[in-house]
Every structure is written in structure tokens, then in C-alpha cells.
PLY file of the C-alpha trace (Angstrom):
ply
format ascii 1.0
element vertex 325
property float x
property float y
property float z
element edge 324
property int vertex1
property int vertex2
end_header
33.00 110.25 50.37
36.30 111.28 51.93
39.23 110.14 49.94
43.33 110.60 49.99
43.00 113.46 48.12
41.04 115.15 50.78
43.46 114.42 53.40
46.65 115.46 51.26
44.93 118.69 50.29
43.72 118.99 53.88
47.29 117.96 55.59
49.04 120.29 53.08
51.34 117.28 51.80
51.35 114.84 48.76
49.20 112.24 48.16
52.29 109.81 47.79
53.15 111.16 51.45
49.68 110.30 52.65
49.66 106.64 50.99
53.36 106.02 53.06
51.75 106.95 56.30
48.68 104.85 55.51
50.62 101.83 54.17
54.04 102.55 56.72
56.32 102.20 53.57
58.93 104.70 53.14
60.13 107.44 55.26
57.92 110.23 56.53
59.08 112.73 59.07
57.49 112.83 62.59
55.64 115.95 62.20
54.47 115.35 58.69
53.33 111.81 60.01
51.26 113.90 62.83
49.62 116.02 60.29
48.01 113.56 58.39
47.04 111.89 61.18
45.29 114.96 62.37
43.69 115.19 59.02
42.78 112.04 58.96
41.09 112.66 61.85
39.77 116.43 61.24
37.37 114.68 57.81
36.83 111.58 59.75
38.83 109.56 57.21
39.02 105.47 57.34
40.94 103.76 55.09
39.95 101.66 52.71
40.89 98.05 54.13
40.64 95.78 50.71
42.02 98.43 48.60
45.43 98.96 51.25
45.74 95.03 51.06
45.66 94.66 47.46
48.18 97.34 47.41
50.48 95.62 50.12
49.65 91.96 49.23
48.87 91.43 53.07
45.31 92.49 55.28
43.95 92.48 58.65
41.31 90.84 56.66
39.54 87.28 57.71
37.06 85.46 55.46
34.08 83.22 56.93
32.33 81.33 54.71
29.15 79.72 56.35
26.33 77.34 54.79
23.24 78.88 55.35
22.69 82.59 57.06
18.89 82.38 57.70
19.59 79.66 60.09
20.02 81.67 63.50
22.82 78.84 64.48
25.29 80.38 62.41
25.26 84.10 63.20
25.97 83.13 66.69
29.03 81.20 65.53
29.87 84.47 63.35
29.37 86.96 66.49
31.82 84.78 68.97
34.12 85.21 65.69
34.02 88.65 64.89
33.92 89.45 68.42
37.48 87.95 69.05
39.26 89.07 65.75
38.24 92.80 66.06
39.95 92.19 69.54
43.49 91.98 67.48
42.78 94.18 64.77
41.04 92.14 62.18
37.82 92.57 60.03
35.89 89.61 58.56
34.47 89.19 55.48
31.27 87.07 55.27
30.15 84.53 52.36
27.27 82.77 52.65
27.03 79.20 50.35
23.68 78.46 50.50
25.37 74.78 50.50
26.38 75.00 47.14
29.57 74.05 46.02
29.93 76.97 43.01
29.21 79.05 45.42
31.73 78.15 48.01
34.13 77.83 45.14
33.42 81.49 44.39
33.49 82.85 47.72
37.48 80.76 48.28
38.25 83.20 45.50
37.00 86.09 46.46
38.41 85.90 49.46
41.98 84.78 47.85
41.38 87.88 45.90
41.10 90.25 48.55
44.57 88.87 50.35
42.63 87.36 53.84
45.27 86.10 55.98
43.55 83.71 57.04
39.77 81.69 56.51
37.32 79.96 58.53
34.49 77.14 57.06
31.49 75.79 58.78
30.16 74.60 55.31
29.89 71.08 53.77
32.36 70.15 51.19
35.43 69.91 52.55
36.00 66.70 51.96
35.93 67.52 48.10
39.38 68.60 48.60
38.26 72.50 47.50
41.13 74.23 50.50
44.08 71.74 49.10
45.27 74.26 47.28
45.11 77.13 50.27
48.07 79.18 50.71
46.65 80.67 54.15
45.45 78.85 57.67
41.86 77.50 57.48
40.04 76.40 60.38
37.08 74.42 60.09
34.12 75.30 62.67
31.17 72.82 63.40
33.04 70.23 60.99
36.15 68.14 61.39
38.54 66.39 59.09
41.81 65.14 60.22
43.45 67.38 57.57
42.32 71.12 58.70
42.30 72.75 62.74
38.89 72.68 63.70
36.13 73.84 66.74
32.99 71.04 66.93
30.77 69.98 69.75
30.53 66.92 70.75
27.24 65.87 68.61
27.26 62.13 69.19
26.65 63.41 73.07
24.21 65.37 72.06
22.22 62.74 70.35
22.87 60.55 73.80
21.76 62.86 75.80
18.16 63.84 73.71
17.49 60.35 73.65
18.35 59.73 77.25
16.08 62.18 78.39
12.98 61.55 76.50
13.37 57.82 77.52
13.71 58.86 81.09
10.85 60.87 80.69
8.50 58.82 79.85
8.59 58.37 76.17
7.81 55.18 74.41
7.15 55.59 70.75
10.07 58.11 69.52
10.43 59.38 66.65
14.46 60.63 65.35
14.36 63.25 63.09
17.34 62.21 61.06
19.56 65.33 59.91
20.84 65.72 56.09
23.35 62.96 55.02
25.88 65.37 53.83
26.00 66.85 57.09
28.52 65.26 59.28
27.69 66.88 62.30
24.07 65.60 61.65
24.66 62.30 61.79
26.90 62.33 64.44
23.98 63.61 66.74
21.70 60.57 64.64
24.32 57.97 65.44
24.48 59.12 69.49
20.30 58.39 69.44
20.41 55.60 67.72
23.18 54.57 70.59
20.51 54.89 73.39
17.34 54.17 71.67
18.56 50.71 70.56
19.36 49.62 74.34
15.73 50.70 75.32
12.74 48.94 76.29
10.90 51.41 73.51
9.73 51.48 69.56
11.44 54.35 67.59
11.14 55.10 64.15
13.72 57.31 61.93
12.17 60.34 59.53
15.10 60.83 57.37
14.82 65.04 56.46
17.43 66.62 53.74
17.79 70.18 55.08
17.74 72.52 57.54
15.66 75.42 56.42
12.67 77.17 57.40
11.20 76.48 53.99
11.41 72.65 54.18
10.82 72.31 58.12
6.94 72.73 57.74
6.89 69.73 55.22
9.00 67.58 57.68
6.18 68.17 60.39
3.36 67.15 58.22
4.96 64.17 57.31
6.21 63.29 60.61
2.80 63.04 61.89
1.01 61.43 58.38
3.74 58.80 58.98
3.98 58.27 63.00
0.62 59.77 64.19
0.74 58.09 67.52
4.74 59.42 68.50
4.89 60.48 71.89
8.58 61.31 71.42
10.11 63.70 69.28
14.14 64.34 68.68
14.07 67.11 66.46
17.07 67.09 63.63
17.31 71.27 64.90
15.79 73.28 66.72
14.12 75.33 63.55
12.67 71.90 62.83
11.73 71.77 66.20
9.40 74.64 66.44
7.56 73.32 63.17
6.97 70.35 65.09
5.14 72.13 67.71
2.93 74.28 65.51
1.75 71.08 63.56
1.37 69.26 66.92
-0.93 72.09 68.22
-2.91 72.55 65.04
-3.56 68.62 65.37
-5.10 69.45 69.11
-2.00 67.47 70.68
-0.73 68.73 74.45
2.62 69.18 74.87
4.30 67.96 76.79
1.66 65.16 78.27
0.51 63.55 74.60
4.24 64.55 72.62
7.40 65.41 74.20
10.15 67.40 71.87
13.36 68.11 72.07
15.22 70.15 69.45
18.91 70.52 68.61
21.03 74.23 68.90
19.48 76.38 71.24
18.54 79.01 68.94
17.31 82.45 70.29
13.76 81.20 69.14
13.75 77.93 70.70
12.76 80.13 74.46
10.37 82.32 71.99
8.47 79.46 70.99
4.86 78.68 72.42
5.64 76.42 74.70
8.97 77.12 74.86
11.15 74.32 73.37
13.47 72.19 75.19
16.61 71.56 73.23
20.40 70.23 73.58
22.68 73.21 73.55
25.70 73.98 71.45
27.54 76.70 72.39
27.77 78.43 69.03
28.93 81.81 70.55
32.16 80.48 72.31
32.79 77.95 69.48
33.15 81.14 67.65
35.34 82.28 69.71
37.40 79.03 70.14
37.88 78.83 65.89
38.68 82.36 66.09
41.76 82.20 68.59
42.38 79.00 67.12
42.92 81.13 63.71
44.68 83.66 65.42
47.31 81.61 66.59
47.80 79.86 63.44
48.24 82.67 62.14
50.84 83.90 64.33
52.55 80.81 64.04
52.50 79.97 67.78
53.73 76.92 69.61
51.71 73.91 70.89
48.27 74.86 69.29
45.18 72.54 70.15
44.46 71.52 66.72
40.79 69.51 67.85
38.90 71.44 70.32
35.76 69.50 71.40
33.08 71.94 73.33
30.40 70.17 75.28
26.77 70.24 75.18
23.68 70.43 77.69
19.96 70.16 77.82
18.07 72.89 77.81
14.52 72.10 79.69
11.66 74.61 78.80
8.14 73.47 78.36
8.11 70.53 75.67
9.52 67.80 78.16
7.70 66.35 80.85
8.93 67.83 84.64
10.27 65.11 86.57
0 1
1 2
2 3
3 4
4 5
5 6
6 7
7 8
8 9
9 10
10 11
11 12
12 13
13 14
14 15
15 16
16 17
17 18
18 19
19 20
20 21
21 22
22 23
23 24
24 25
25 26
26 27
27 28
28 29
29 30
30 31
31 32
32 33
33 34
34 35
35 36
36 37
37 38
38 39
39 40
40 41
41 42
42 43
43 44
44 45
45 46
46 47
47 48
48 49
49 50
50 51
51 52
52 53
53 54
54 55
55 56
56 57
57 58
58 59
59 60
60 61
61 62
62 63
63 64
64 65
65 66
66 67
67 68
68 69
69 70
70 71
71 72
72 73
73 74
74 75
75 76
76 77
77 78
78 79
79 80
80 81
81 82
82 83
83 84
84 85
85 86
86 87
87 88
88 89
89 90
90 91
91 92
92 93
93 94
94 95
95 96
96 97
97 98
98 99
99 100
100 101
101 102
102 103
103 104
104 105
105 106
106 107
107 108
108 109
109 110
110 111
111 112
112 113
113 114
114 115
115 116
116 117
117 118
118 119
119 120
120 121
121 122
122 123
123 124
124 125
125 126
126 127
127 128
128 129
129 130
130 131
131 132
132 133
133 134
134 135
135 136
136 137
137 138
138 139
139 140
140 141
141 142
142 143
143 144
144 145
145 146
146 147
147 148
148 149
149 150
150 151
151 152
152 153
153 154
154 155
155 156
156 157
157 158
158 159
159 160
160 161
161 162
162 163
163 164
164 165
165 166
166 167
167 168
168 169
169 170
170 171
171 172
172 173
173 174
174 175
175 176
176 177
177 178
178 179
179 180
180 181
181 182
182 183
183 184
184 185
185 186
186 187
187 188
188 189
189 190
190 191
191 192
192 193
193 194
194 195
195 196
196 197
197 198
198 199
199 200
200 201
201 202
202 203
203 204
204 205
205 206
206 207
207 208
208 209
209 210
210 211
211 212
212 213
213 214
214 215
215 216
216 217
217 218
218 219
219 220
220 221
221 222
222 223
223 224
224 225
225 226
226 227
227 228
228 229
229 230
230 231
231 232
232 233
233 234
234 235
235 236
236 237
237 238
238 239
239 240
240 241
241 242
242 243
243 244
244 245
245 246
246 247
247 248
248 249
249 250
250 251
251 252
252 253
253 254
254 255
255 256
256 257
257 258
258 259
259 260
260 261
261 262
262 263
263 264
264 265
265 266
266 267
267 268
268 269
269 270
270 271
271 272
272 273
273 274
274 275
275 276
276 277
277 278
278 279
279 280
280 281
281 282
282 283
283 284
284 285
285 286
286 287
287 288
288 289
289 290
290 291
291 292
292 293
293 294
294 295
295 296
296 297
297 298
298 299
299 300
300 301
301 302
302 303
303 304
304 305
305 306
306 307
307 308
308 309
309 310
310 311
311 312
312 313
313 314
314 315
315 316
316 317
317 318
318 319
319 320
320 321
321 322
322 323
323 324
């Protein structure tokens, strides 16, 4: 591995020289600048961007801490991000929680450690009051509080708007898959369902579920259809969920859409992979990346007249697992 040494030995100048050019402390002359620069360049050097911030006490460093990385939600929220800060110069660096508060606790550390100017969360605890203590901007992303900046969709809408369409489709024993309690966004989408399902001439039943993973998504299926086998209605708590729901349905020798109509939540790159493809409500995780981002950016900049609340809207998506008007 290329280090300073290399480039001082190779630029015919000091390593102290080389660290002042790197770190644009202290005076270097023009043409010494140029030939470590060229050096630099000549052994394809990069600096080392933790190691130069520890040494300044100031990055081009971001940290993202998300909940869970195997869902495929959440690396769409993390492109739109990373796409926009390596716009202005920034690198992120990525923690993943696994929804556990130790671990989120760790990763606010690390990141403290490492000098990130600034920090965005999509995970679960902030209302434990774990960022009171922040020194540095934090923007929330897929959560809100009215303490912290943050990028959401609107996910009572989205519950509306699955419900609305299975009921104009046809649907008249529903089933709501009811997201994980700790998960506000979750039951914001549960609470827009319940909105519409209530004022219908239908019977609906709730299947509470405590997580989102892949693991646990098989076991929700079974149970949805031990408990409701005659559901012609489905509102999937994610799309993930969603997908089980269509394997179990199929093994059971159910047609979808005519015997069970789904709709998921997210609009994962699976959810047009899946056989039939699944219809779903839409969040647009890549530019609600990019929205908590510039949000971020600006923050940190200390601009005027920032939008602290930025609501994105969301859309149904029809494939194959809804009934064609």
C-alpha cells in the first residue's frame, strides 16, 4: 500500500511538507505544492480520509446508520444518499443496527469518533433521547420527531390508498397485516387502513406481525392463512412480507388475483420479480435519499430558510396481484 512516505521520497520533499499539502496547513511553495501533487498522482496515492480527520478534528465524512440492511428498502434510501453527498465532496460511512439499541449506541460513537460532520438515522429509537447529546446536524429519514429535520412519506396515505383499492376492487374479507409497534412509520400506514376499512361495507381482520425480515415473513404467511383461510384481501405490512404471502397462497392452490388479491408496501426491486408480480404502494426511497441528504447538506452549511419536514408522496403500483378493472 502506497503511503506518505512514498510520495515524500517520490516528490523529493519531507514528509512534514507532504502532510501540509494534504491537510492545507502551513505554507508550501507553488512548485513544491505541484510536485507532490504529481506524485501523488505518479503512485496513484489517496489519502487516507478518517486518519486526515482525526488529525484535523473536521471530515468530509457522513455517517448513516440504518435498521436493517437485508431489507432492499434501505439500500435504496442509502444510494439516493450517497449519490448526492459524493456530489459535494463527502463520503459516508454505513452502520447497520440490526434494531438494536447497543448497537446504534455503538455505531453514534463510532461515528463521533471518526469526526462526521454530520449523521443521518432511519432507525427506531429516537425517541429514547440517544442524539440529545449530538454536537453535529442529524436528520432523521423514514421517521419523524418534532425535535430532529427529517424526510418521511406520507404512510397514513399509503395505508388509504391500499385499502381503497382492494375495496374498489372487489375485496370483501381483508386481511391488514399490521407492521411492528415500535415502528412509527408502520403504524402510520396501519392507522390510514384502518381509516378506510372501517367506513366499508366489508369484514377485515388485523394480523399483528413484529418484524420485517425475510426470516420471520414465511411464519407471518402461514399464520395468516391458519387464522383467516377464507381472506380474499391482503394488505401486506411490506412488500418482503408480501411476496411470502404469495408463495404460501400458491402452495395452498389459491389464484391470484381472482381467489386473493395482495398488495404490499415499498416497491422493492423484487416486488416486479415476483411470480405474479406484486402490486404494491410506492415509496420513493431513492429521492427520499436524496431529499435527507440535501436536507443534511444544508444544515450543514448553515443555510437560510431550510424545510425542516419534507413529506414525499406515494402511489400504487399495479402488477399482477390486483384484480384489472
Amino acid at each position: 500500500m502506497i503511503t506518505i512516505k512514498d510520495v515524500a521520497r517520490e516528490a523529493g520533499v519531507s514528509v512534514a511538507t507532504v502532510s501540509r499539502v494534504l491537510n492545507e496547513n502551513g505554507y508550501v511553495g507553488e512548485e513544491t505544492k505541484k510536485k507532490v501533487l504529481k506524485a501523488m498522482n505518479s503512485l496513484n496515492y489517496s489519502p487516507n480520509e478518517v486518519a486526515r480527520s482525526l488529525y484535523k478534528r473536521e471530515s468530509k465524512l457522513i455517517g448513516l446508520l440504518l435498521p436493517d440492511i437485508t431489507n432492499p428498502f434501505f439500500p435504496q434510501l442509502a444510494r439516493g444518499i450517497e449519490d448526492t453527498v459524493n456530489q459535494s465532496g463527502y463520503r459516508l460511512l454505513l452502520g447497520n443496527s440490526d434494531e438494536e439499541l447497543e448497537k446504534e449506541l455503538d455505531y453514534i460513537q463510532t461515528f463521533v469518533q471518526n469526526n462526521v460532520v454530520g449523521m443521518i438515522s432511519a432507525t427506531n429509537h429516537v425517541d429514547q433521547n440517544i442524539y440529545d447529546a449530538l454536537q453535529i446536524p442529524l436528520v432523521l429519514l423514514d421517521r419523524t420527531t418534532d425535535q430532529y429535520p427529517s424526510v418521511y412519506s406520507d404512510g397514513r396515505e399509503g395505508g388509504r390508498l391500499a385499502a381503497r383499492t382492494l375495496v374498489d376492487k372487489g375485496a370483501r374479507r381483508v386481511t391488514l397485516m399490521k407492521g411492528p409497534a415500535h415502528v412509527k412509520p408502520a403504524q402510520d400506514r396501519f392507522k390510514g387502513a384502518v381509516d378506510v376499512l372501517s367506513d366499508a361495507d366489508i369484514d377485515f381482520s388485523v394480523l399483528a406481525t413484529t418484524s420485517y425480515s425475510f426470516e420471520d415473513a414465511k411464519g407471518w404467511a402461514e399464520e395468516l392463512f391458519q387464522k383467516y383461510p377464507n381472506t380474499d384481501g391482503v394488505i401486506a405490512s411490506n412488500d418482503i412480507v408480501g411476496i411470502a404471502i404469495i408463495h404460501e397462497a400458491l402452495r395452498l392452490g389459491k389464484r391470484i388475483p381472482e381467489d386473493l388479491q395482495i398488495i404490499g408496501y415499498d416497491d422493492i426491486p423484487q416486488s416486479s420479480l415476483s411470480y405474479p408480480p406484486l402490486s404494491t404502494i410506492r415509496q420513493p426511497a431513492y429521492e427520499m435519499g436524496q431529499a435527507a441528504a440535501e436536507l443534511l447538506l444544508q444544515t450543514i452549511k448553515k443555510e437560510p430558510g431550510i424545510e425542516t419536514k419534507i413529506e414525499m408522496p406515494v402511489e400504487f403500483i399495479e402488477r399482477d396481484t390486483t384484480r384489472k378493472e
